[in-house]
N, C-alpha and C positions, 0 to 999 in steps of 0.2 A: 303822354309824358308831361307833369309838369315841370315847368322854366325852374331852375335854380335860381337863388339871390345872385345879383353881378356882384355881390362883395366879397361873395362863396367863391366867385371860379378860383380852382386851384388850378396853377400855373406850370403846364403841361408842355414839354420837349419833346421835337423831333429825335429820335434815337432811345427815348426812355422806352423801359420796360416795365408792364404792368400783369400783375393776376387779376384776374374780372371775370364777376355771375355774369352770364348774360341772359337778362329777362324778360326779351322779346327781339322779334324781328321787325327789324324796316322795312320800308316801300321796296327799296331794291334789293330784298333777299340779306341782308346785312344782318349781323349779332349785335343787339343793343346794351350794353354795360355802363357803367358809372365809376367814374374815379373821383373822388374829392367830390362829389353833384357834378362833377362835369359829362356832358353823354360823351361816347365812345364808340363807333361803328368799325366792328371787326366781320370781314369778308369770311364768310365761309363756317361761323361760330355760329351752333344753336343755343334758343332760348333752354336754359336747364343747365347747361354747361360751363367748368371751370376753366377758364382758357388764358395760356400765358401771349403777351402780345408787345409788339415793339410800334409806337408811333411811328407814322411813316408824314404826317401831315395834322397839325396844331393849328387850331384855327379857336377866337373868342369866346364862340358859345357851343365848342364840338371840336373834339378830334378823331381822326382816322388810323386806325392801328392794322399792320399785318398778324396773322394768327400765327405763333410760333410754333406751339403744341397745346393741346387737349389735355390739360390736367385731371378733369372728370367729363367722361362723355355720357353724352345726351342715347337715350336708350331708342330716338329715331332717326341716330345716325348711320347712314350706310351706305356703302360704299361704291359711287358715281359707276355705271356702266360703260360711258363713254370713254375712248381711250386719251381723248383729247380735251379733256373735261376742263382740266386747268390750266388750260392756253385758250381756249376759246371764248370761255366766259357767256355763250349763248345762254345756259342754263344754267343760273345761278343758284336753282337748290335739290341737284340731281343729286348731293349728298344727304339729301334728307329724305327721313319715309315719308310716302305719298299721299298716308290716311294724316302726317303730321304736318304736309303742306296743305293740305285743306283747312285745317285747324287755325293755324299761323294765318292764313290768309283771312279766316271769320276775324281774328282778334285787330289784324292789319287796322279793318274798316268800323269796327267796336271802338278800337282806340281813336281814331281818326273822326268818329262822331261824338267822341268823349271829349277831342280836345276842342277840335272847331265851331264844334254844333251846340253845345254845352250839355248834351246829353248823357245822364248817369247811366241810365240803362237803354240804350238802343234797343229798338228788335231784330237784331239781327240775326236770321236763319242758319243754320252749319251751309256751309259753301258746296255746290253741287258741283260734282269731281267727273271723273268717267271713267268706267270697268276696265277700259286697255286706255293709259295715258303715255302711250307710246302710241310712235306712228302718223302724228296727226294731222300734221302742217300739209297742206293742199300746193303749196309753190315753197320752190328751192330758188333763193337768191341770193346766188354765191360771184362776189368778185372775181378778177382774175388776175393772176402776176406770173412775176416768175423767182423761182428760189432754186440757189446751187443749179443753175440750166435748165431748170425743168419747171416746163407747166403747172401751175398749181389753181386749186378754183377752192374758196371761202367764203368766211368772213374775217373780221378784222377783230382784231382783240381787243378786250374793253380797254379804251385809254387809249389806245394806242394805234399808229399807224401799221404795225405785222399782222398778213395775211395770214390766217390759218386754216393749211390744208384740209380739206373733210374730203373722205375717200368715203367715208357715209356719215348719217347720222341719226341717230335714235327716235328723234321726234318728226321727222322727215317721213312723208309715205314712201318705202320704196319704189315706186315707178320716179321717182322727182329724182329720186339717187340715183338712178341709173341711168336718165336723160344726162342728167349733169357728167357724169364720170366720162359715157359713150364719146358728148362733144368735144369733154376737154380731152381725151386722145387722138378722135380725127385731126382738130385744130392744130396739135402738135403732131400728128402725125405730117400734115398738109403744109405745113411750118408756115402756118398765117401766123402775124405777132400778136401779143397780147400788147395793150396801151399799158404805157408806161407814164403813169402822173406825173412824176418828177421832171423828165423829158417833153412833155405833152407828144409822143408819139408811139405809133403802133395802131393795132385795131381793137378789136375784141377786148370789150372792158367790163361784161358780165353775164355770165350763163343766166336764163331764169326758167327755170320748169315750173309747167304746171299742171296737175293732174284733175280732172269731175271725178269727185268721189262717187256718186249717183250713175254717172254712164261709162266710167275709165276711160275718156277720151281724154288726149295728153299734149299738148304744148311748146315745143321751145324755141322762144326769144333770144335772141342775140343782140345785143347793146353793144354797138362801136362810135369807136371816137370819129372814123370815115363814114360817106355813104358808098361806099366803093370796100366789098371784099375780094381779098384777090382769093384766086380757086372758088370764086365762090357754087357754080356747075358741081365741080370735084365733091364741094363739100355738101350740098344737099343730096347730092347722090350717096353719096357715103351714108350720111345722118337717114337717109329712107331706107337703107339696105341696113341697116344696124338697130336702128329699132325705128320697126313696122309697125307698133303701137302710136307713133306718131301720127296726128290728123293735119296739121298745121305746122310749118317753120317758119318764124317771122324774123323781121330787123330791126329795130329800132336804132336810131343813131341821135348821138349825145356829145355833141365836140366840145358842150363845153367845161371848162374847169371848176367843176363843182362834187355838192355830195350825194344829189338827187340822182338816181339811178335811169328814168328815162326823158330821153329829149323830145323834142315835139312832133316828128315823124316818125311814121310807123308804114312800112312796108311787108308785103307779103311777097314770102322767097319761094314757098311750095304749099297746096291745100288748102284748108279752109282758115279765116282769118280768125274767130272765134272756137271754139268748145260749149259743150251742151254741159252744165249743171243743175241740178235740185236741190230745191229746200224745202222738207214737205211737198206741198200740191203745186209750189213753185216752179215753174223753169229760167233757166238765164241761158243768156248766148255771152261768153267771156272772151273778148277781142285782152291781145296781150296786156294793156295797160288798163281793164277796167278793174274796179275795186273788188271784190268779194274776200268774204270773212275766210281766215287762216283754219278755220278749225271748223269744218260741218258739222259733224255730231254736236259739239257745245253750242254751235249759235242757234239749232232748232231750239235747243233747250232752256238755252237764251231767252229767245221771243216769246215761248209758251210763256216765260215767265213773263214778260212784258205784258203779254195778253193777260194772263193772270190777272198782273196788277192794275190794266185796264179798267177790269169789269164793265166791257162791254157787253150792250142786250141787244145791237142792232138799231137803237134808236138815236146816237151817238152822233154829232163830226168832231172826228178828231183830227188833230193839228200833228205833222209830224214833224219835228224841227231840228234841222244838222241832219235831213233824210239820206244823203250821199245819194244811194243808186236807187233808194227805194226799198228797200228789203223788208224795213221794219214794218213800215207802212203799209204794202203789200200781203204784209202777212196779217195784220192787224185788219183790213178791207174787208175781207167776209164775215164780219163779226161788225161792222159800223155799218151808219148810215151812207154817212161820207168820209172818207180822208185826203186831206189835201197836205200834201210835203211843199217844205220851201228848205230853199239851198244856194249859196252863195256860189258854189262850181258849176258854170250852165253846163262841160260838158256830165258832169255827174246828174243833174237834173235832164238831159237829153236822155241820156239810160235807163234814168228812171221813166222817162215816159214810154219806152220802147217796153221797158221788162212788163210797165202795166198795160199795153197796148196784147203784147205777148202772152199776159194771163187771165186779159178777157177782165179785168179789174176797173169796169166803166163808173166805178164810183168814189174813182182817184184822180188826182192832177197835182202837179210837180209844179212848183214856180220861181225862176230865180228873182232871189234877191235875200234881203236880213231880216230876219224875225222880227225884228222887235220893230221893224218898220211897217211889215204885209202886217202880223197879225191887229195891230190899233187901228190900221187903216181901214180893213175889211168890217173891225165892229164898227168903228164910225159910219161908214160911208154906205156899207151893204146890211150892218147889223146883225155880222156873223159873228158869234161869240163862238167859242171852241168848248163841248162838254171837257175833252180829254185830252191835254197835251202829252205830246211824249218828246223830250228831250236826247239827243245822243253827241253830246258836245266834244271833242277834242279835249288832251289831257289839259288844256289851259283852261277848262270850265265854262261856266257861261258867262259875256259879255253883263257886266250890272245895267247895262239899256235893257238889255232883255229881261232880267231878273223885273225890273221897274216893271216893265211891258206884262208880264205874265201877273204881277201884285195888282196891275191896271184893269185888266180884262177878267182877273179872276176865274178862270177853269175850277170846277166843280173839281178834278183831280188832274194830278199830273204825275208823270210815270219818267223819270230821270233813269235815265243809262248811263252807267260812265264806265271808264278805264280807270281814274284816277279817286280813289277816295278821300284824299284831302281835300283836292277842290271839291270834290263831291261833296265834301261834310261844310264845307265855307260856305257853298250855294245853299247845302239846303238849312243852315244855318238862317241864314239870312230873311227865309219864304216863312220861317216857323211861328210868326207874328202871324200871319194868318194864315197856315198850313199845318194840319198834324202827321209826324211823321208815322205810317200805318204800318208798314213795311220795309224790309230791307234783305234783300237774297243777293250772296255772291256766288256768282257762278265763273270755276276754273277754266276759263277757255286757253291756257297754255301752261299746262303742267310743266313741273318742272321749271318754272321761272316765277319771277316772283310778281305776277302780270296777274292783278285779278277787277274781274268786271264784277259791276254791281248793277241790278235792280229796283229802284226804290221809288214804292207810292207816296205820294201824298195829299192830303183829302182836305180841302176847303172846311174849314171851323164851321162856319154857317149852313153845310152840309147835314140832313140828318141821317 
């Protein structure tokens, strides 16, 4: 998108109403149009489409309009499966066809290296999708409340504090639907309370299932605001007798007034405290609160790509940095010499050393602390430069110490991951003085939302 003149903004009202092309989509699934040069993000408008709209919020360099009606529709518009589609707001583009969200998503990150990176023609590959993008989320974590007397288990609607009921949900495996549903009727059958924010009282403040796509062992946590559930006998017994597919029921408790979902104990109420998962040749043991990816089929597909972009031959150490539990790096290990992860969360680097201990991966090691402080350290002092980095930063991108750090030490290639393609394009912005960018594959890890991860090499100038 380029910036309009500031002497062009034309002077836009909360209440006005406008007709508007929309000719592309935003980061968060939005229709992007133009009044006067001014942009305009309307909820729920596709790129191709003429759409009548009422600001709902005017702001200096952008406004936000609600969609009134579709004067001309988009030929991959169709119509949301979900019964609860426009109250939930989970999946912001289940009204869109799914060969046209892969598409929308290449251009997301084309544009996004177009405006920050300054590049005219990126390489940017079509976005890898998946055969059935239904189904796919691995863990259900749904709030709890209550509405008109009765129990209810969700999420929360974008904006806004209203719980919204899902009795299922589309992108959900069913086994995570059906853990969820089962508890939240014992719970109200057994009249335990649900915590009530506004009050700070009651117990049970969120359901979380989770299902191993690789072995169907299945999981659920309970998040309360007590360490004390009353019935709690009653209710594991119940929860065993209602579904047998259960391996584990854990507890977590969270008393305090916050939006983070679990607190810092974790109790086991019945069975094993973990589930058995795969990734590939991988295995993990997942205790309630460890990380792993939402989406298995996409993240194998993920890493290959990473691997890809590697171009490892075995004679390699590469750096893995923002490793979390290890996954990346792990999967990257049989194909290097060496890989060594570093990670600011010691318990997410404790994981990662268990999962490489776990898969016999004796040419890896985890180390807590900050990139850009281990990796300068280790060329100085031991004179370990890294052939191959691989980045997987957080949507706020990488730290510029780090950026410095990697310009410093110069890695032959580096293999950027992100969720966020504007930082993404900022960063590699930045590296392109002495970085060619070689590559770029996005890959759909959460259909139906406007959530797209990216791949991206980049190869040392000096390199031949």
């Amino acid at each position: 998108m380029k910036p309009y003149p500031k002497e062009q903004d034309a002077s836009i009202r909360v209440g006005q109403q406008m007709t508007l092309t929309i000719k592309s989509l935003g980061i968060n699934g939005e229709g992007i149009g133009y009044f006067k040069r001014k942009i305009v993000f309307v909820d729920k408008a596709l790129p191709g489409e003429v759409v009548h709209a009422e600001v709902t919020e005017a702001r200096e360099k952008y406004a936000i309009a609600r969609l009134l009606r579709v004067v001309e529709k988009s030929s991959a518009r169709v119509k949301p499966p979900c019964p609860v589609y426009e109250e939930c707001g989970g999946c912001s583009l289940q009204h869109m066809d799914y060969q046209a969200q892969l598409a929308s998503k290449r251009e997301i990150v084309i544009e996004s290296l177009r405006k920050y990176a300054k590049l005219d023609h990126p390489p940017v590959s079509p976005t890898i999708g998946m055969d059935n993008p239904w189904s796919y989320r691995n863990k259900a974590q749904f709030q709890v409340g209550r509405q008109d007397g009765k129990l209810v288990a969700g999420l929360y609607q974008t904006g806004s504090h209203k719980l919204v009921n899902l009795e299922s949900c589309q992108v959900q495996h069913e086994a995570t639907t059906q853990i969820v549903q089962a508890a939240k009727t014992i719970i109200e059958e057994l009249g335990i309370p649900s915590y009530d924010e506004r009050k700070r009282k009651g117990v049970i403040r969120t359901i979380v299932a989770r299902v191993a796509f690789a072995t169907g062992e299945t999981q659920l946590t309970l998040v309360t605001a007590t360490p004390d559930i009353p019935r709690v006998k009653e209710l594991v017994l119940e929860l065993r007798t209602r579904l047998p597919q259960l391996i584990g029921i854990t507890q977590n408790v969270n008393p305090q007034k916050t939006s983070i979902v679990f607190g810092e104990k974790t109790v086991t109420l019945w069975g094993k405290p973990s589930i058995a998962e795969k990734l590939g040749d991988l295995s993990f043991d997942l205790s309630a609160r460890a990380f792993f990816q939402l989406n298995p089929e996409q993240t194998e597909k993920l890493y290959d790509q990473v691997k890809l972009a590697a171009g490892l031959t075995g004679t390699e150490l590469v750096l893995d940095l923002y490793c979390g539990t290890g996954t990346i790096g792990l999967w990257l290990a049989p194909f290097a010499r060496e890989v060594r992860g570093i990670e600011m969360i010691p318990e997410a680097v404790e994981d990662a050393r268990r999962n490489a201990e776990r898969n016999g991966a004796t040419n890896s090691s985890f180390h807590v602390g900050k990139a850009e402080v281990l990796m300068p350290k280790w060329a100085k002092q031991q004179g370990v430069r890294p052939d191959v980095v691989v980045v997987d930063p957080p949507r706020t991108g990488l730290d510029d110490a780090l950026i410095r750090s990697l310009l410093e030490v110069l890695p032959k290639r580096i293999v950027y991951v992100s969720c966020n393609p504007s930082t993404l394009a900022k960063d590699v912005g930045k590296m392109l003085g002495k970085y060619e960018l070689v590559s770029v594959q996005p890959v759909d890890m959460f259909p139906h939302t406007a959530h797209v991860e990216v791949t991206v090499r980049l190869e040392r100038k000096d390199t031949s």
